[in-house]
C-alpha positions as a printed Julia matrix, in Angstrom:
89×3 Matrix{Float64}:
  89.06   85.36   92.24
  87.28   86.72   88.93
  88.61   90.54   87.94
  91.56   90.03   90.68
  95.13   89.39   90.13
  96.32   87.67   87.54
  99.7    86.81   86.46
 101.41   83.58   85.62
  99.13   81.99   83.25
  96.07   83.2    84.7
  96.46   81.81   87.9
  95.39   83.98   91.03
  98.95   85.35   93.14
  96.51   82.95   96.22
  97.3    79.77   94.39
 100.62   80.09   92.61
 104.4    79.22   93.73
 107.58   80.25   93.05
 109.06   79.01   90.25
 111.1    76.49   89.93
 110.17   75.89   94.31
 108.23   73.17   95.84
 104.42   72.93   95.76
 103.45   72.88   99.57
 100.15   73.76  101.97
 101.64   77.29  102.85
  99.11   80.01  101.92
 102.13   82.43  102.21
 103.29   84.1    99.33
 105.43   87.39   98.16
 104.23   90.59   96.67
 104.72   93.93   96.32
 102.63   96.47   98.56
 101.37   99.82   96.62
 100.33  102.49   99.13
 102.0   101.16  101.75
 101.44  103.16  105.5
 104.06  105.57  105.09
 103.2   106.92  101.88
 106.79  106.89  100.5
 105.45  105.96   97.0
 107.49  102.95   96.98
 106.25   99.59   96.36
 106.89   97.87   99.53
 107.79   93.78   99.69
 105.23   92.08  101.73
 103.81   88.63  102.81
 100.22   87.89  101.1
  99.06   85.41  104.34
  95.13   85.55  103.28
  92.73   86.57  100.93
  88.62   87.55  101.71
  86.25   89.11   99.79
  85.53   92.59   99.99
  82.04   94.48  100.38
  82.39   95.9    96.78
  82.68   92.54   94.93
  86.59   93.09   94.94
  88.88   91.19   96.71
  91.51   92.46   99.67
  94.45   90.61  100.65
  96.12   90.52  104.42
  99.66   91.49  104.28
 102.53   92.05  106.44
 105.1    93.94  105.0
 108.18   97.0   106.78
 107.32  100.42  106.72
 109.1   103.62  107.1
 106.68  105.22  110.08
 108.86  107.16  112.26
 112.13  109.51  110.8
 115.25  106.54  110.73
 112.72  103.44  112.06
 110.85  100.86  110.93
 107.68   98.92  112.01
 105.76   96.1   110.96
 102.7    97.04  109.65
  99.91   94.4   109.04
  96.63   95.03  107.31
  94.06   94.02  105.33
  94.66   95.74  100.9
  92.68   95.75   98.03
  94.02   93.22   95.69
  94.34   96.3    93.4
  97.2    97.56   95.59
  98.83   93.87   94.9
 101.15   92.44   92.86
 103.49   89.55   92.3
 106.72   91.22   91.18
């Protein structure tokens, strides 16, 4: 994932673990959602499920994460990022 996200000593958000947690085969991991669908300007927590590359040379991420999309409700909102709009904490 060259010129994506880096973090923890270098290591792409795709291939890292919690700390201090268990090493397993689940691609899952947490992150924080920029520009989320409801355009609250809040950084919304999400679930980074898979990564592909993009048609720029960048990379997008497929997240499901809670938006705010009708006045007093919530929905589930899953789509497909730029890793740009991605991060770990």
């Amino acid at each position: 994932m060259a010129g994506g996200m880096g973090g923890r000593g270098g290591l792409p958000m795709a291939r890292r673990v919690r700390l201090g947690g268990v090493e397993d085969d689940c691609p899952a991991r947490h992150c924080w959602v920029s520009g989320a669908a409801d355009d609250e300007g809040v950084k919304r927590p999400g679930l980074l499920v898979e990564w592909r590359a993009a048609g720029h040379g960048g990379w997008e991420g497929r997240v499901v994460y809670v938006a705010r999309l009708r006045a007093g409700t919530w929905a589930l909102v899953e789509e497909w990022v730029a890793a740009s709009l991605l991060t770990p904490r």
